[in-house]
GUBA-626366 format. One line per field, with one value per atom (N, C-alpha, C): residue number from 1; residue in three letters; atom name; x, z, y. Coordinates in Angstrom, 2 decimals. Layout:
k = (NUM,...)
r = (Ala,...)
a = (CA,...)
c1 = (X,...)
c3 = (Z,...)
c2 = (Y,...)
This chain:
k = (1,1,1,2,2,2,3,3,3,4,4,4,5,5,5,6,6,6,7,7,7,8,8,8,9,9,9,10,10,10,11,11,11,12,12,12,13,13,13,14,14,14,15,15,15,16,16,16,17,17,17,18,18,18,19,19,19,20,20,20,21,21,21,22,22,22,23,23,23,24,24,24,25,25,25,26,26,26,27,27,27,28,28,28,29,29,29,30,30,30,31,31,31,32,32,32,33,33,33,34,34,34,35,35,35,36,36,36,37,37,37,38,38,38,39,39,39,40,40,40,41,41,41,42,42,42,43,43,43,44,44,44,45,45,45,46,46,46,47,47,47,48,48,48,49,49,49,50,50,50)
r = (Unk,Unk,Unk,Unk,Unk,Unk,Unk,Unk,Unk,Unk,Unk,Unk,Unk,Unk,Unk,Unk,Unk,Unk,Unk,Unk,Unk,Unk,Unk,Unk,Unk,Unk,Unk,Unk,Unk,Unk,Unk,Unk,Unk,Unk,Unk,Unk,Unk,Unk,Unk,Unk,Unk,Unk,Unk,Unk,Unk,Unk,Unk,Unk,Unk,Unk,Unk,Unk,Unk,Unk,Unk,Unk,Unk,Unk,Unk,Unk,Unk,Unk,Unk,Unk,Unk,Unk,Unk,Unk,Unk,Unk,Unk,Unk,Unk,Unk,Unk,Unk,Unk,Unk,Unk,Unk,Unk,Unk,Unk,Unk,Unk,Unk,Unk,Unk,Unk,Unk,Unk,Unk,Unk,Unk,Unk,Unk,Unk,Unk,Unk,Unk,Unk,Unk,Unk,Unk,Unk,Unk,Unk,Unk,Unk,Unk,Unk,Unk,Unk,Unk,Unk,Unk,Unk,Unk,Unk,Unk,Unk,Unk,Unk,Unk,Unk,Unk,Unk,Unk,Unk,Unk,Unk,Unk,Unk,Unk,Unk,Unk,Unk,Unk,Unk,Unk,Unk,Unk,Unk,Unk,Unk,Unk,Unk,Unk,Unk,Unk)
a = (N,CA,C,N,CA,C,N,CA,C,N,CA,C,N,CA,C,N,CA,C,N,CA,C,N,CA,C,N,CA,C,N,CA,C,N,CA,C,N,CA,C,N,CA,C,N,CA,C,N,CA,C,N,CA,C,N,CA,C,N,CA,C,N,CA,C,N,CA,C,N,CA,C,N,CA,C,N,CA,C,N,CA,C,N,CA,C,N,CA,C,N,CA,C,N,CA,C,N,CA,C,N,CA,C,N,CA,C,N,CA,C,N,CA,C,N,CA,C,N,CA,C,N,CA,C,N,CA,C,N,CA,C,N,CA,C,N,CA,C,N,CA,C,N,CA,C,N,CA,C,N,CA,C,N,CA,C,N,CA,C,N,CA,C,N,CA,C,N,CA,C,N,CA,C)
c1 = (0.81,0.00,0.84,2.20,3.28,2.62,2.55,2.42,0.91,-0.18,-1.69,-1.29,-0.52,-0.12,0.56,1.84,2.28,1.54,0.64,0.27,-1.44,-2.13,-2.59,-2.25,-0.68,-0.10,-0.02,1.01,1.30,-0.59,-1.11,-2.91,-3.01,-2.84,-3.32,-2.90,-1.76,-0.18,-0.63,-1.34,-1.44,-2.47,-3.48,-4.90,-6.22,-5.66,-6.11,-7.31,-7.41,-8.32,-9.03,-10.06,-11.20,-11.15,-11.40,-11.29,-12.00,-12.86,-14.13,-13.44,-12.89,-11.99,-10.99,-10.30,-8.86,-9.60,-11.02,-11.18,-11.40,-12.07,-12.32,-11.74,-10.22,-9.05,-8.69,-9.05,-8.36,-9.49,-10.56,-11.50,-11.59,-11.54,-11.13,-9.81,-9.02,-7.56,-6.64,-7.14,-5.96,-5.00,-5.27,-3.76,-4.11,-2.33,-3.00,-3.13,-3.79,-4.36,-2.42,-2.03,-0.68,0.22,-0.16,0.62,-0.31,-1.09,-1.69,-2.01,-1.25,-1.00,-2.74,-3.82,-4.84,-4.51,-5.38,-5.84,-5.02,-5.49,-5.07,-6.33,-7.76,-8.82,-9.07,-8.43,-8.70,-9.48,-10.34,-10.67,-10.12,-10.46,-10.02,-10.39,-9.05,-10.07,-8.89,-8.26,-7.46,-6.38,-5.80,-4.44,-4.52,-3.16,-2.99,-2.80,-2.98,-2.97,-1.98,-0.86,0.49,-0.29)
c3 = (0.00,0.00,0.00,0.30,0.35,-1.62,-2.43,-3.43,-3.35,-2.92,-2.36,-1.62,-0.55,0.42,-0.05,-1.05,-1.69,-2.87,-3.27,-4.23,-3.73,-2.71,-1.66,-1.18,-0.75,0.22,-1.22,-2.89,-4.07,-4.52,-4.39,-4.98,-3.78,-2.31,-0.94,-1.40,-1.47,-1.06,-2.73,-3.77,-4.82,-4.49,-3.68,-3.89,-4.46,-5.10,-6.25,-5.42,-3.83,-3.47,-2.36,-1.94,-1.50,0.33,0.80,2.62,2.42,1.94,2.30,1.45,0.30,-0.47,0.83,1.05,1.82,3.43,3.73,4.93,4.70,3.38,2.77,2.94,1.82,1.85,3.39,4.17,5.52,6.48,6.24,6.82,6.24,5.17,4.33,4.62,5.34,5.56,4.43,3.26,1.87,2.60,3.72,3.95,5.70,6.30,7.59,7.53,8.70,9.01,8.92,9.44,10.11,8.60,7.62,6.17,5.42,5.66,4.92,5.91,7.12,8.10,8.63,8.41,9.53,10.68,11.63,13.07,13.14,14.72,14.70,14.35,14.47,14.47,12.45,11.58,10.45,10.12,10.97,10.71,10.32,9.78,9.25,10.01,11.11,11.65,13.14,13.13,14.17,14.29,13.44,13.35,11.75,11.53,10.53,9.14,8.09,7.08,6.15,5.47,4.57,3.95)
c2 = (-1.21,0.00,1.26,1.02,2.27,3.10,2.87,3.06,3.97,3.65,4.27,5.58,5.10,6.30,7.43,6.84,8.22,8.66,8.84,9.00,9.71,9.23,10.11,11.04,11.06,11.83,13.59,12.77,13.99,14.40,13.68,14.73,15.20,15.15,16.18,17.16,16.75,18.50,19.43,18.58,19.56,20.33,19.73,20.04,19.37,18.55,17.49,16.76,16.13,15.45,16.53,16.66,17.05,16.82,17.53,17.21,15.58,15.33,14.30,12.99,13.25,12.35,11.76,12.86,12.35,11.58,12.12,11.15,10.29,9.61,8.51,7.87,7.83,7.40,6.50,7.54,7.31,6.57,6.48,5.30,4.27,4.36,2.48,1.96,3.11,1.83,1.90,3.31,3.21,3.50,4.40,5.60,6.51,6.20,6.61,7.94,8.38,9.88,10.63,10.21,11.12,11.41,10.30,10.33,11.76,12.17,13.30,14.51,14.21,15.42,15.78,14.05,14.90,14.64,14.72,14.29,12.43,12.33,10.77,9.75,10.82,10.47,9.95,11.04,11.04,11.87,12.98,13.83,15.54,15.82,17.49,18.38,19.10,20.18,20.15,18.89,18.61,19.16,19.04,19.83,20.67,21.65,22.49,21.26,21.26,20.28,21.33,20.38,20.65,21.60)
């Protein structure tokens, strides 16, 4: 999944995926919360995002 995660991680940092996309991502288990700089929860809102 290293391959999911970075590739999650280059569409966040462009802009490319959506707050609701990237929690997605991160409740199915593609990719952890801490790899796209949310919360530990996976929610948006927790900490500052890249």
């Amino acid at each position: 999944m290293k391959v999911v995660s970075q590739l999650a991680r280059h569409f966040w940092m462009q802009g490319a995926l959506s707050p609701e996309q990237a929690e997605y991502l991160v409740h199915q288990g593609f990719v952890k919360a801490e790899t796209l700089g949310l919360g530990a929860n996976g929610r948006l809102g927790v900490c500052e995002l890249a």
